[in-house]
C-alpha positions in Angstrom: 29.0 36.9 9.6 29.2 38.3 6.3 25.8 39.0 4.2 24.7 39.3 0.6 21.4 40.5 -0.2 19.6 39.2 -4.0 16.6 40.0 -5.4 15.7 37.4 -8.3 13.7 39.2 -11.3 12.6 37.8 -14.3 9.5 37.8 -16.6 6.8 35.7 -15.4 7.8 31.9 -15.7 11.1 32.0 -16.3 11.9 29.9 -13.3 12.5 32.6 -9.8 10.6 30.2 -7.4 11.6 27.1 -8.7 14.8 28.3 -8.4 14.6 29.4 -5.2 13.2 26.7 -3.7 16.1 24.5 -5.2 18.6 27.1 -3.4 16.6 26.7 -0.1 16.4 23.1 -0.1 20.3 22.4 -1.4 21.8 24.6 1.1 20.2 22.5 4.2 18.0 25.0 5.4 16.3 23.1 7.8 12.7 22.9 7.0 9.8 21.8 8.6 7.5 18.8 7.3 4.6 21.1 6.3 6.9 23.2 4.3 9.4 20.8 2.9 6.1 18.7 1.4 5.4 21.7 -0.5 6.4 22.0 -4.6 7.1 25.5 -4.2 7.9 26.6 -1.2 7.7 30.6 -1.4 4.4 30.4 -2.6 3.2 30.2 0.5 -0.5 32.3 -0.7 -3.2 30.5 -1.2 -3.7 32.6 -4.7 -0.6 32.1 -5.7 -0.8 28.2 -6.0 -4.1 28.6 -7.4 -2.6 30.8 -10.1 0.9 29.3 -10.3 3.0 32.6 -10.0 4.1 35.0 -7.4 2.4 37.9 -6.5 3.8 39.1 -3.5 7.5 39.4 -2.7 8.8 37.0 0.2 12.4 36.5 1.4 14.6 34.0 2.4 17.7 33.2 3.9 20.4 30.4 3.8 24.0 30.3 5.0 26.5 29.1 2.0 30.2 28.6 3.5 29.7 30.8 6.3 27.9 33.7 4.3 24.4 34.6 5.3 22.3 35.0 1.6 19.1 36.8 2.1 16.8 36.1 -1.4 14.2 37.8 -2.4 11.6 36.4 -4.8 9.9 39.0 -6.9 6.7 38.4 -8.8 7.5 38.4 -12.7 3.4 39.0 -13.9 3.7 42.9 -15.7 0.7 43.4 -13.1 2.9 43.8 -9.9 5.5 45.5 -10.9 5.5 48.0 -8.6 6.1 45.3 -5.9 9.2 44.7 -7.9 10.2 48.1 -7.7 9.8 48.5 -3.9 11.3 45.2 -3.2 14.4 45.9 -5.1 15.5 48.7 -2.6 16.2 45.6 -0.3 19.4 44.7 -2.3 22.5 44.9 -3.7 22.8 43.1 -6.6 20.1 41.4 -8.8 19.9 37.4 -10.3 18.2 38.2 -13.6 16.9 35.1 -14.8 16.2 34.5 -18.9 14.8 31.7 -20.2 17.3 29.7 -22.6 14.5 29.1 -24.9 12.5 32.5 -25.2 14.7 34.9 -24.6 14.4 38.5 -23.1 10.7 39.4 -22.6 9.2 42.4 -22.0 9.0 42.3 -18.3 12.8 41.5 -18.7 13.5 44.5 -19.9 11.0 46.2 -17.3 12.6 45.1 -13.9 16.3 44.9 -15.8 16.0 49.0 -16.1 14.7 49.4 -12.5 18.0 47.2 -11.3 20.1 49.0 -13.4 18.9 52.3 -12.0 19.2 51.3 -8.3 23.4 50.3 -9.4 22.6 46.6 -8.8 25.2 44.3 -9.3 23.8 42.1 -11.7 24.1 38.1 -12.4 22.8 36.5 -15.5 20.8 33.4 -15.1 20.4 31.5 -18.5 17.9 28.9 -17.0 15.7 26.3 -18.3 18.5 24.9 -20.9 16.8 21.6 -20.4 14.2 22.8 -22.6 14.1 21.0 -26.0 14.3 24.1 -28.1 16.8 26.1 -25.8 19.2 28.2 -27.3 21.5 29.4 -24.3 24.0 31.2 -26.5 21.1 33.2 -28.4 19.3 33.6 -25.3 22.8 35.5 -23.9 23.5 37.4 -26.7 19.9 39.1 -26.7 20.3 39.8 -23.2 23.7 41.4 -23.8 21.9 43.6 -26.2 19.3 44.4 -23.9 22.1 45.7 -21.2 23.1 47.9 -24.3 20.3 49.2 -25.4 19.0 50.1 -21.7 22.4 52.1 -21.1 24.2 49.9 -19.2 28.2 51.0 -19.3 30.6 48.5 -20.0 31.5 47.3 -16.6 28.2 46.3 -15.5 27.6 44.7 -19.4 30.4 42.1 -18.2 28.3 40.6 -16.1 28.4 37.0 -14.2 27.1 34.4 -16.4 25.7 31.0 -14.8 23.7 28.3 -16.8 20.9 26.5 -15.0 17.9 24.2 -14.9 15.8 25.0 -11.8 13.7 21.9 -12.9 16.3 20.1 -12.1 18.4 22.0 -9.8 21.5 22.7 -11.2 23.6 25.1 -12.2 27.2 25.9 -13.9 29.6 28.0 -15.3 28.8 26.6 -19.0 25.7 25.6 -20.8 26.3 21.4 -20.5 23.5 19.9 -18.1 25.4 16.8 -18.3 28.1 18.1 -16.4 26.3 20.1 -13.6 25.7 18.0 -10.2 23.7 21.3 -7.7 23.4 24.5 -7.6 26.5 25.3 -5.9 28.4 27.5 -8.8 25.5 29.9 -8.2 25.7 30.4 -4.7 29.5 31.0 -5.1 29.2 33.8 -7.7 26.6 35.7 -5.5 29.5 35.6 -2.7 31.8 36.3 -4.9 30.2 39.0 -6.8 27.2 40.8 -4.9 28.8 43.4 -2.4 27.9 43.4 1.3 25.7 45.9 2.3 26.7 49.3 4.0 25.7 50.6 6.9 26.9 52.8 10.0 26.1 50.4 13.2 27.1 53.9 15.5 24.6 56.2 13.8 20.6 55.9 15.1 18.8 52.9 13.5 16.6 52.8 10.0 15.0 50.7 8.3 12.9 51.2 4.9 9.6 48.6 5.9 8.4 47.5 2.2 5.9 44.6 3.5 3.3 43.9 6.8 2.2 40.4 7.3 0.5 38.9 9.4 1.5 35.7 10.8 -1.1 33.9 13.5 1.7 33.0 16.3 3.7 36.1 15.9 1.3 39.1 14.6 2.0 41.7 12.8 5.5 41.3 11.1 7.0 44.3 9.1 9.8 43.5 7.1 12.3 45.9 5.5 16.2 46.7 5.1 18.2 48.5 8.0 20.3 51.0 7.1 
C-alpha cells in the first residue's frame, strides 16, 4: 500500500483540527461512539478543550482510494513551536492552512520557514472562505509573497492551491462554496502531490521517536517515523 505522510501547520485558529476531523470523519474511518460524539476529535487533552486549541501534536491515519494518509496535527499557539518543529521531521510535505479572511500571520510565517527548510512539499489551504469578510484571492496573493520573501525558489512557489471551509467540510479547486460537495479534492492533491516516503527495508531498522504517551490499556506508546 502506498503512503503519504502530512503535517497541517497554520497560525493558531485558522482551522488544522476542524479540518482534520472533517478529513477523519469523510473518509469512513471507522470511529467509535465515544470518539465520533466528540466536536473535535484530535483534541483528545483535557487542556486542550478547555482552551480550544492544540498543544500537543497527534496523528492520524485514513485510507483514500487505496493510499494510506498519515496526518499530523500541529499546534498553531507561537508557544509550542518547537513541537511544530519536531513533528515536522515526520513528513514529506506540509498542508499550510491560511485563513481567507486574515491572511498570513506571524506564526504563518514561523512554521512556513521550518517546512521550507526541511524541503516539504507544500499545499496551500485557503480555508474559512465562508467567512463574511473573506478575501480568498488576497489571502493567496499575500501568501505567495510570503513563499518569496522566505526564499522559496520558483518550483516550490507554484504550489497546490485548494479552497476550503472546515466548518463546513469542503473543499475545491476554486474559491465557490456553492459548488463544493466534501473534502475530496483535498485528499486527491495530497496523493497526487506529496511524495511517498523513502526508506531502505534491507538496511537495520530506525526510527526518530518525537512523542511518549501513555495510554491506560496499552502503556507506554512511543511514536515516531521509521527510516
Amino acid at each position: 500500500m502506498e503512503i503519504r505522510n502530512v503535517a497541517i501547520i497554520a497560525h493558531v485558529d485558522h482551522g488544522k483540527t476542524t479540518l482534520v476531523d472533517s478529513l477523519l470523519r469523510q473518509s469512513k474511518t471507522k470511529l467509535n461512539k465515544e470518539v465520533a460524539d466528540i466536536t473535535c476529535i484530535m483534541d483528545s487533552n483535557e487542556l486542550e478543550r478547555e482552551r480550544g486549541i492544540t498543544i500537543f501534536s497527534k496523528n492520524a491515519s485514513v485510507v483514500w482510494r487505496g493510499v494510506k494518509i498519515n496526518i499530523i496535527d500541529t499546534p498553531g499557539h507561537a508557544d509550542f513551536g518547537g513541537e511544530v518543529e519536531r513533528v515536522l521531521k515526520m513528513a514529506e510535505g506540509s498542508l499550510l492552512l491560511i485563513d481567507a479572511q486574515e491572511g498570513p500571520m506571524p506564526q504563518t510565517s514561523f512554521v512556513l520557514k521550518k517546512a521550507l527548510e526541511l524541503k516539504h512539499k507544500i499545499i496551500v489551504v485557503i480555508n474559512k472562505i465562508d467567512k463574511p469578510n473573506a478575501n480568498a484571492s488576497e489571502a493567496l496573493n499575500k501568501t505567495f509573497d510570503l513563499f518569496i520573501d522566505l526564499g522559496a525558489d520558483e518550483k516550490t512557489a507554484n504550489f497546490p492551491i485548494v479552497y476550503a471551509s472546515s466548518k463546513f467540510g469542503k473543499a475545491g479547486l476554486s474559491p465557490d462554496l456553492k459548488q463544493m460537495k466534501d473534502v475530496s479534492p483535498l485528499f486527491d492533491e495530497i496523493v497526487k502531490y506529496i511524495p511517498q516516503p523513502g526508506g531502505e527495508v534491507n538496511l537495520p531498522l530506525q526510527m526518530l521517536v518525537t512523542s511518549i504517551n501513555w495510554d491506560n490499556y496499552k502503556g507506554r506508546i512511543a511514536r515516531g517515523r521509521i527510516y
